[in-house]
C-alpha positions in Angstrom: 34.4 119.4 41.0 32.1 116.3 40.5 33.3 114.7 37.4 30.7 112.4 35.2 30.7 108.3 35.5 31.9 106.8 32.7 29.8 104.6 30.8 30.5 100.6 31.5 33.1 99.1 28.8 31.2 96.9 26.5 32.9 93.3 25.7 33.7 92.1 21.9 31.2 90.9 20.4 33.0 87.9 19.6 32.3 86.2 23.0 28.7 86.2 22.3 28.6 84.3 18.9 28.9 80.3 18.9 32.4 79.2 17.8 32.6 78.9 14.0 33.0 74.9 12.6 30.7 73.7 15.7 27.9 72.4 13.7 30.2 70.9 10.7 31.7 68.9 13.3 28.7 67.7 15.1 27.2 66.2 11.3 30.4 64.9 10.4 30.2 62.6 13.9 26.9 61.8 12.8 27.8 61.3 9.4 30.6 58.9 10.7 28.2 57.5 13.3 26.2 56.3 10.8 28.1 55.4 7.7 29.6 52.6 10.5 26.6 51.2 11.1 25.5 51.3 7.7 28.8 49.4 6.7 28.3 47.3 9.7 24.5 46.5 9.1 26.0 45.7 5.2 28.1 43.3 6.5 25.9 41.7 8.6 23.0 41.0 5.7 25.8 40.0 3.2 27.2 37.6 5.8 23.6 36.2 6.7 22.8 36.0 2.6 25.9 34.1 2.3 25.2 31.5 5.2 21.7 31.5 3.7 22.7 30.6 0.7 25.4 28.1 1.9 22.7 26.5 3.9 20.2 26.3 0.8 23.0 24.9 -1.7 23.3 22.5 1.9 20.0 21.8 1.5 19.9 20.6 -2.2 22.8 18.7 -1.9 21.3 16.6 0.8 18.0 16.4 -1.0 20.0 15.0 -4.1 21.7 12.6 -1.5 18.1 11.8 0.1 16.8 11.1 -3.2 19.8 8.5 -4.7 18.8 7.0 -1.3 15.2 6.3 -2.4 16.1 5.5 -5.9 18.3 2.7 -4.5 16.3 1.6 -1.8 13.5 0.9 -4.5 16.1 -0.7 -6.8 17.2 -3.4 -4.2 13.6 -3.4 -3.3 13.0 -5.1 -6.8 16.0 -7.3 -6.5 14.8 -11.3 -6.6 16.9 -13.6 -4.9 15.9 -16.9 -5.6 15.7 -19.1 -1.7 18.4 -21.5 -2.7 20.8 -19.1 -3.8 24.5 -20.0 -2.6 25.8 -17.4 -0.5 28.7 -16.8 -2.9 26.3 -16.0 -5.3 24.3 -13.6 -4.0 26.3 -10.5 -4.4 26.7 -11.1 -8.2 22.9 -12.0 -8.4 22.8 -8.2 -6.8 24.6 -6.9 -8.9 22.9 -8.2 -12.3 19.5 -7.3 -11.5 20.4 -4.2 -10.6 22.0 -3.2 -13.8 19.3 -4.7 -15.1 17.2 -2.8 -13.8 19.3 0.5 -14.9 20.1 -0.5 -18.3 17.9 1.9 -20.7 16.9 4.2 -18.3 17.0 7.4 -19.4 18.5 9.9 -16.8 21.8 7.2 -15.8 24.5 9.0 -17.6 25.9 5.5 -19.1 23.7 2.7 -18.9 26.7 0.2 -20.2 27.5 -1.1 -16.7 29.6 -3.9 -15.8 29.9 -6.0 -12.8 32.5 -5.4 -10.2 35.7 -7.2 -10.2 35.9 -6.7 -6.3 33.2 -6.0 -3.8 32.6 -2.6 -4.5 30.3 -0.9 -7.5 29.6 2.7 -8.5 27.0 3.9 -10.0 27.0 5.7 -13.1 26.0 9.2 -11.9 22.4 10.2 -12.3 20.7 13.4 -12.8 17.4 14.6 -10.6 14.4 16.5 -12.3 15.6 19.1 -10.1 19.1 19.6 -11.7 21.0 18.2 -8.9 22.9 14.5 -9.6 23.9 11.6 -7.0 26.3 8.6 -7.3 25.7 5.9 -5.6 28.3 3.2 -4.4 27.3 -0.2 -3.2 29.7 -2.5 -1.4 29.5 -5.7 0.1 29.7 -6.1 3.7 29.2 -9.8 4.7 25.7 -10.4 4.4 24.4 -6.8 3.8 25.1 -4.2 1.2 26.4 -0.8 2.6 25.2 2.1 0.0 27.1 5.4 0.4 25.2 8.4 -1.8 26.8 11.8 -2.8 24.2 14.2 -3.1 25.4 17.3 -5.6 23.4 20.4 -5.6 22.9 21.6 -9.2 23.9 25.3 -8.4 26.8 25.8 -5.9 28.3 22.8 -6.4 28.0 22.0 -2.8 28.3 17.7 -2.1 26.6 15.7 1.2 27.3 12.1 1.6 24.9 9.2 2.9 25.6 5.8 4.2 23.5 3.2 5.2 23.0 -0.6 5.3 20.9 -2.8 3.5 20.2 -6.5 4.5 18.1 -9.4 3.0 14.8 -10.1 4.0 12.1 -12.1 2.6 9.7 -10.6 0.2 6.1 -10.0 1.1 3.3 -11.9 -0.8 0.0 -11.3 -1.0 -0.5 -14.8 -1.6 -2.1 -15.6 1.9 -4.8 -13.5 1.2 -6.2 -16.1 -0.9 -8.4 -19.3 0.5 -6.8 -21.1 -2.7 -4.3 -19.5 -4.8 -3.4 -21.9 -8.7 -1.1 -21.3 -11.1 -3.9 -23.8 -13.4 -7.5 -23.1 -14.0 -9.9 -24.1 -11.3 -12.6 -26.5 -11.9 -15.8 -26.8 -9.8 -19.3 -28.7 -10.4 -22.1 -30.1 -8.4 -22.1 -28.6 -5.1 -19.0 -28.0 -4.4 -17.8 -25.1 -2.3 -14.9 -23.3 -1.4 -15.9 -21.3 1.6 -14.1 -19.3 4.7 -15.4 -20.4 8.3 -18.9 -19.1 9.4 -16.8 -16.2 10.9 -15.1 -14.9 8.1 -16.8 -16.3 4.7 -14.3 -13.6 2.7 -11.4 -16.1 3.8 -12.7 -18.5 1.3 -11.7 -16.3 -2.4 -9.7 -18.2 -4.7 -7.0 -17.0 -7.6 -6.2 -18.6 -10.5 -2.8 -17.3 -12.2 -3.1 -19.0 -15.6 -2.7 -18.1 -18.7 -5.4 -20.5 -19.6 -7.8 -18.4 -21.4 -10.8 -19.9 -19.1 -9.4 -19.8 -15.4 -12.8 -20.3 -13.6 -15.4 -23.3 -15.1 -18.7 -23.6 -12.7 -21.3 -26.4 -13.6 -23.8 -27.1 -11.3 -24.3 -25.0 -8.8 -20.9 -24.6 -6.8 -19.7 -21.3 -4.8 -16.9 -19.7 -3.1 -17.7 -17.3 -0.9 -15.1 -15.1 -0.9 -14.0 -12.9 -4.1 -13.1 -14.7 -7.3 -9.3 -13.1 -9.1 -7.7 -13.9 -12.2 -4.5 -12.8 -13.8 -5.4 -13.0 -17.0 -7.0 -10.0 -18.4 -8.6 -11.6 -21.1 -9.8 -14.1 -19.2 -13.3 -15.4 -19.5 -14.5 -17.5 -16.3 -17.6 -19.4 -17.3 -19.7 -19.1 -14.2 -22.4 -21.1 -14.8 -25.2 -21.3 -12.1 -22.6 -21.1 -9.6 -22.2 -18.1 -6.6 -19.4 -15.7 -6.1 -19.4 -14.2 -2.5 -22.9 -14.8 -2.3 -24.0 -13.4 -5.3 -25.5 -15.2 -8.9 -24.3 -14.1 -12.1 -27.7 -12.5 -12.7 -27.5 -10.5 -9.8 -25.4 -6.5 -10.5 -23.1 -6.8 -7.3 -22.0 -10.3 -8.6 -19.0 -8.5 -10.6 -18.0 -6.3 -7.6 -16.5 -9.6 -6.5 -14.9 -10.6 -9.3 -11.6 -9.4 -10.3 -9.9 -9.4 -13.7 -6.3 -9.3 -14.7 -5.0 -8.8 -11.2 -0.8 -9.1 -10.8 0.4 -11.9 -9.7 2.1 -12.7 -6.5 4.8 -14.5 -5.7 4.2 -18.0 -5.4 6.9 -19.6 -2.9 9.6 -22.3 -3.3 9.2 -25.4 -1.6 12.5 -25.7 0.9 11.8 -29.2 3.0 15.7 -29.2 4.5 14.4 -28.2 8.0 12.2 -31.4 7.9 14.9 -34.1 6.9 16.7 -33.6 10.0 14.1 -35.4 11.8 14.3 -39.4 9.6 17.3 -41.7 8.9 19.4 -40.4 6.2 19.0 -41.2 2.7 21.5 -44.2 3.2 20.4 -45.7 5.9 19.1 -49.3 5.4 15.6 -50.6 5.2 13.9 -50.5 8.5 10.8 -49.6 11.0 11.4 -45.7 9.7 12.7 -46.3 6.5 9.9 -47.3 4.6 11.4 -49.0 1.2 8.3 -51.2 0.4 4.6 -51.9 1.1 4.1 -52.2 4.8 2.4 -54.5 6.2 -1.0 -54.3 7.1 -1.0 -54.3 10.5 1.3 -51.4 11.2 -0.7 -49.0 12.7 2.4 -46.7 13.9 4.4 -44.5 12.1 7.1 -42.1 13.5 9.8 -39.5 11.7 9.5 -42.1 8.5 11.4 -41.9 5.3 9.4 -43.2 2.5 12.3 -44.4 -0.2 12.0 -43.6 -3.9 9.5 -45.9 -6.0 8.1 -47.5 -2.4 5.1 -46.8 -3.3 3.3 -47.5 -0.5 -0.3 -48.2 1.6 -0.9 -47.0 4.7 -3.8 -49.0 5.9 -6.9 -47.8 7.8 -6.2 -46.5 11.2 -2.8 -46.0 10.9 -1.4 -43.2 12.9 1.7 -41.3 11.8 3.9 -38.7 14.1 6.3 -36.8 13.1 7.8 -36.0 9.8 6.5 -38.2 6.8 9.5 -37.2 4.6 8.6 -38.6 0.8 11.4 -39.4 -2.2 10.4 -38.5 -5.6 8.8 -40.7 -7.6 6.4 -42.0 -5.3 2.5 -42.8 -5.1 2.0 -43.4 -1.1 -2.1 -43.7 -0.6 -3.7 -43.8 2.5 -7.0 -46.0 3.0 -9.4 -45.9 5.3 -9.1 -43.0 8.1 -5.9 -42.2 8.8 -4.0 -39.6 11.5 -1.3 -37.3 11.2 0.2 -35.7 13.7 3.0 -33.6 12.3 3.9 -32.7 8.7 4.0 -34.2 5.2 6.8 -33.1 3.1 8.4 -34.6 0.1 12.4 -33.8 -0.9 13.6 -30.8 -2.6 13.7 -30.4 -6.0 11.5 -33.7 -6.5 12.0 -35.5 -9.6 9.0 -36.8 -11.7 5.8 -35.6 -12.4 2.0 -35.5 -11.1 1.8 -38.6 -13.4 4.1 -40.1 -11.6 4.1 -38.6 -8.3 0.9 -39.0 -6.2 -0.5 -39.1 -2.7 -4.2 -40.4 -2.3 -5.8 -40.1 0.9 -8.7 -42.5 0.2 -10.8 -42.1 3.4 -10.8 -39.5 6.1 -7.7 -37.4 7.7 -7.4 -36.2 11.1 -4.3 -34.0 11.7 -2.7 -32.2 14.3 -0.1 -29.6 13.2 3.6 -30.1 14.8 2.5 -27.6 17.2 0.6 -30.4 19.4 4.2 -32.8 19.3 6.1 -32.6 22.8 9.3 -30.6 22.7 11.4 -33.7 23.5 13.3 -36.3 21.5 12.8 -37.7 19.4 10.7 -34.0 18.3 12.8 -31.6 19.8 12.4 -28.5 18.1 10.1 -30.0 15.5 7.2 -28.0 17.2 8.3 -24.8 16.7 8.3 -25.7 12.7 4.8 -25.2 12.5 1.9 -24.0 10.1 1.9 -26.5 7.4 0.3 -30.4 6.9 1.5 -31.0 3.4 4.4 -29.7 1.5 4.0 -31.9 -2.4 5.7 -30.1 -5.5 5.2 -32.1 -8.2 1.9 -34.3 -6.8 -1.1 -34.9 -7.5 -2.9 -35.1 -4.2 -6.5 -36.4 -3.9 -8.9 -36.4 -1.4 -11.6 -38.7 -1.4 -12.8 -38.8 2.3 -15.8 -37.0 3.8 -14.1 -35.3 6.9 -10.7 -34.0 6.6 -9.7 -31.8 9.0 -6.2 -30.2 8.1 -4.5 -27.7 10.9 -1.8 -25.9 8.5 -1.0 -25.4 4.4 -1.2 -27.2 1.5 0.9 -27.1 -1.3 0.4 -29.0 -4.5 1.1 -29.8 -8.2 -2.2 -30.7 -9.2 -5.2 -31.3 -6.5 -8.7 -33.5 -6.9 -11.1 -33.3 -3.9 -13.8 -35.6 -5.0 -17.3 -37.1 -3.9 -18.3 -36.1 -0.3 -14.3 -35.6 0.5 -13.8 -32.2 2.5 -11.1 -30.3 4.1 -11.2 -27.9 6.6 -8.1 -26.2 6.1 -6.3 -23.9 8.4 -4.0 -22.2 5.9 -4.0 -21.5 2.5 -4.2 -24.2 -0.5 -1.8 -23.3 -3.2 -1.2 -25.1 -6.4 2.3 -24.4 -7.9 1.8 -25.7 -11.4 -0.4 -25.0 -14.3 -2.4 -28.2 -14.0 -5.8 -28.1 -12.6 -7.8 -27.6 -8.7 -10.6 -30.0 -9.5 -13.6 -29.8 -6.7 -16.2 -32.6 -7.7 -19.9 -34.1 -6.2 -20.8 -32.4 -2.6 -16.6 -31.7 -1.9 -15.3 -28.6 -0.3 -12.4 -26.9 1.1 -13.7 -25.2 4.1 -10.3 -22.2 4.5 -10.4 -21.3 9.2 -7.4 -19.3 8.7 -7.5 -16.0 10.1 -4.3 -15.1 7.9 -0.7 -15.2 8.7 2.4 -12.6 9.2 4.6 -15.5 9.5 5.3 -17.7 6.6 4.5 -21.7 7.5 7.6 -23.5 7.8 9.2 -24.9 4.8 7.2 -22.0 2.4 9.7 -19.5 1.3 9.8 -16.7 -1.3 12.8 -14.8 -3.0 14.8 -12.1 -1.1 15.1 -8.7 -1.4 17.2 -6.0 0.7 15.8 -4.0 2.8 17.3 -0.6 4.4 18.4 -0.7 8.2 16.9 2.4 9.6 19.6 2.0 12.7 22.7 2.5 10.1 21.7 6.2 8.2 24.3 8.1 8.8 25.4 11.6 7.8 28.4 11.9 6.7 31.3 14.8 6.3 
C-alpha cells in the first residue's frame, strides 16, 4: 500500500532573523570611532592655540625688545661728545647726557638716575604705549658701548633679549650745504656778491646763526645767488636793493629763497694737531722754519714754518710758502703783494687772544694749491692725504684785500673782511665761528666751486655720537 510523502520539515525561525545586539555594536564602534578623533582633533587645536599664543606673547616680547632698541639707539644718537674729549672721559660724558636726556620723561619708571660706579648701567625700566616694558643695560666695552634690551610682553609675561654694539662716529652737519655759514650777521654793500660757480649758482647761499636781531644788511646792490637762511625767527634781514637767488625783493618768488628761523647746525671745532707734526717744535730755537721775527725782505721761500707767538710778521711780495704755515696765538702775520701757498694755513689749538689781537691780512693777491698737489715724500710725507682745507684761524680776523684769490679748500674764521676788488674763489665752504661780523665791501666776492663734501676737510671736526653696528644684533636666549 502506497503510503503519502511527508511534507519537508521546516527550520526555526530563528536562523532567519539577524542576531540580536548587531546594530548596537556597529554604532557603539562608530560612536568610539569618532569620539577619538573628536578628542584627538581637540587636542590638536588646543595644542596649536597654545603654540599660537606662545608665539604671539613671543612676538610682543621681541617687539618690546625691538623697540628699547630704537629708543636707545635715538638716545646715543643725541649724545654730544665734544672732539677733545679724553678717552677716560668719554664713558661718563655717556652716561650724563643720557640721563639727561631721561630725566622728566614721563614713561621711565624712576627718572632719579645715578651714574655707574663700574662700567655697567641699567636702565630704569620703561613702559611701551602698547603695555609691554624693556630695560635696557649699557656697558662699556673699550671704545664701544654694548646695549643688551629685555623686551617683556605685557600679557604672558613672556621676556626676549637683545644685544648689540654701539660705536662713536662723527656727527653729520649740514653745514657744508652752505657757500658761507656765520655764527655773526653778514654785511654786504656795493656790488658785492657771494655766488656758486656758473655750474651750480645754488652753491653760493649763505647762513647766518646769530641772534642779532638783523642777520642780513644789503646796501647797494649786492647778491648771493644761492638761498638766504637765518636762525633767528624774529629776525629781520634788511635787503635793500640787493638779489637773493636771482630774485629782487619786489619780485613774489624772492621769499621762496629765503628762509627764517632754520636750526642750527653744528659748527665744528678747530683740531690743528695733525698739522704740527709737520714744523720744529714749540722749543726749538729761532731759525729758517721757525719764524720768531720780521723776515727779511728777500726771503721768498718758506717751508713747514712755525710762526712764534707775538712775531708778527711780513711776508713780502712773491713769497712762496710750502707746506704747513703753523701760527701761535697772538699773532698778526700779513702778506703783501701776491703771494703763494702751497699747502695749508693753520694756527694752534685752543688759540689765545682775540680778532683784536689776532689777525692775518693778505694785502694783495693769493694763489694756492691745496696739500693735495705736495709730493708724498719727505719732508711732506703724508701731508697730502690731509687735504681739503687752505686756512684753519679761530679767533682771527682775516682780510682779503687782493683782486684774485684763488683758494683750493675751507676757510674757517673769527671775523672775515673781503674788501675793494679782493675775491676768492673758494673750493669749500667759508665758515665764521664767532658772533662777529662777514663783511663783503666795493666790487668783492666769494666765488664758492665746491661741489659739496662727504668727507670732512682735515683739521674740521664735530662732536661724536654712537652709532649701532648692524654686524653685532644678536638674538639672544
Amino acid at each position: 500500500m502506497h503510503r503519502p510523502t511527508p511534507p519537508p520539515t521546516r527550520r526555526p525561525l530563528r536562523d532567519r532573523r539577524s542576531r540580536p545586539g548587531m546594530s548596537a555594536v556597529i554604532a557603539m564602534m562608530f560612536l568610539i570611532l569618532f569620539g577619538s578623533l573628536a578628542l584627538g582633533f581637540y587636542a590638536a587645536v588646543n595644542t596649536s592655540v597654545q603654540v599660537a599664543g606662545n608665539e604671539t606673547h613671543a612676538r610682543h616680547a621681541l617687539l618690546s625688545a625691538e623697540s628699547g632698541v630704537e629708543f636707545v639707539r635715538y638716545v646715543l644718537g643725541n649724545v654730544n661728545i665734544p672732539p677733545q674729549t679724553a678717552d677716560d672721559q668719554i664713558w661718563s660724558a655717556v652716561c650724563t647726557q643720557v640721563k639727561a636726556q631721561l630725566d622728566g620723561t614721563a614713561n621711565v619708571n624712576n627718572t632719579t638716575l645715578s651714574l655707574p660706579a663700574g662700567e655697567t648701567w641699567v636702565l630704569p625700566a620703561i613702559t611701551l604705549p602698547t603695555g609691554g616694558t624693556f630695560q635696557a643695560t649699557l656697558q662699556k666695552n673699550g671704545e664701544h658701548v654694548t646695549v643688551t634690551v629685555a623686551g617683556v610682553d605685557p600679557r604672558g609675561g613672556t621676556g626676549r633679549r637683545i644685544r648689540l654694539d654701539f660705536a662713536r662716529a662723527q656727527r653729520a652737519s649740514r653745514i657744508f650745504d652752505y657757500g658761507v655759514a656765520s655764527k655773526s650777521a653778514i654785511s654786504m654793500s656795493g656790488k658785492a656778491v657771494i655766488t656758486g660757480a656758473a655750474n651750480n649758482l645754488s652753491r653760493g647761499s649763505a647762513l647766518s646763526a646769530t641772534s642779532n636781531p638783523v642777520p642780513l644788511t644789503m646796501t647797494g646792490t649786492p647778491s648771493i645767488s644761492g638761498d638766504f637762511s637765518y636762525t633767528n625767527p624774529a629776525g629781520a634781514p634788511s635787503f635793500g636793493n640787493g638779489s637773493i637767488a636771482g630774485y629782487k625783493p619786489s619780485q613774489s618768488a624772492f621769499l621762496d629763497h629765503v628762509h627764517a628761523g632754520v636750526q642750527e647746525p653744528e659748527f665744528p671745532t678747530i683740531d690743528s694737531k695733525s698739522f704740527e707734526k709737520y714744523v720744529p717744535s714749540a722749543t726749538a730755537a729761532p731759525g729758517p722754519q721757525v719764524i720768531a721775527t720780521n723776515p727779511s725782505s728777500s726771503r721768498k721761500s718758506f717751508t713747514n714754518i712755525r710762526i712764534k707767538a707775538n712775531a708778527n710778521p711780513s711776508f713780502s711780495g712773491g713769497s712762496v710758502l710750502t707746506g704747513v704755515i703753523y701760527i701761535e696765538t697772538p699773532n698778526k702775520v700779513s702778506f703783501t703783494g701776491g703771494v703763494t701757498v702751497q699747502g695749508v694755513i693753520v694756527v694752534q689749538n685752543n688759540p689765545t687772544g682775540s680778532i683784536a689781537t689776532n689777525e692775518i691780512d693778505f694785502g694783495g693777491n693769493i694763489v694756492h694749491q691745496g696739500v693735495e698737489s705736495l709730493p708724498d715724500a719727505d719732508p711732506f710725507l703724508g701731508l697730502n692725504k690731509l687735504g681739503g682745507t687752505f686756512l684753519l684761524a679761530p679767533k682771527f680776523t682775516v682780510k682779503m684785500r687782493g683782486n684774485a684769490n684763488s683758494v683750493g679748500g675751507t676757510i674757517v674764521t673769527g671775523a672775515l673782511d673781503i674788501t675793494g676788488t679782493a675775491g676768492a674763489t673758494v673750493s669749500g665752504t667759508v665758515i665764521n665761528l664767532e658772533d662777529t661780523r662777514v663783511n663783503l665791501t666795493g666790487t668783492s666776492d666769494i666765488i664758492i666751486a665746491s661741489t659739496g663734501t662727504t668727507n670732512y676737510p682735515t683739521g674740521v671736526t664735530f662732536g661724536k655720537h654712537f652709532a649701532a653696528l648692524p654686524g653685532t644684533y644678536q638674538e639672544l636666549p
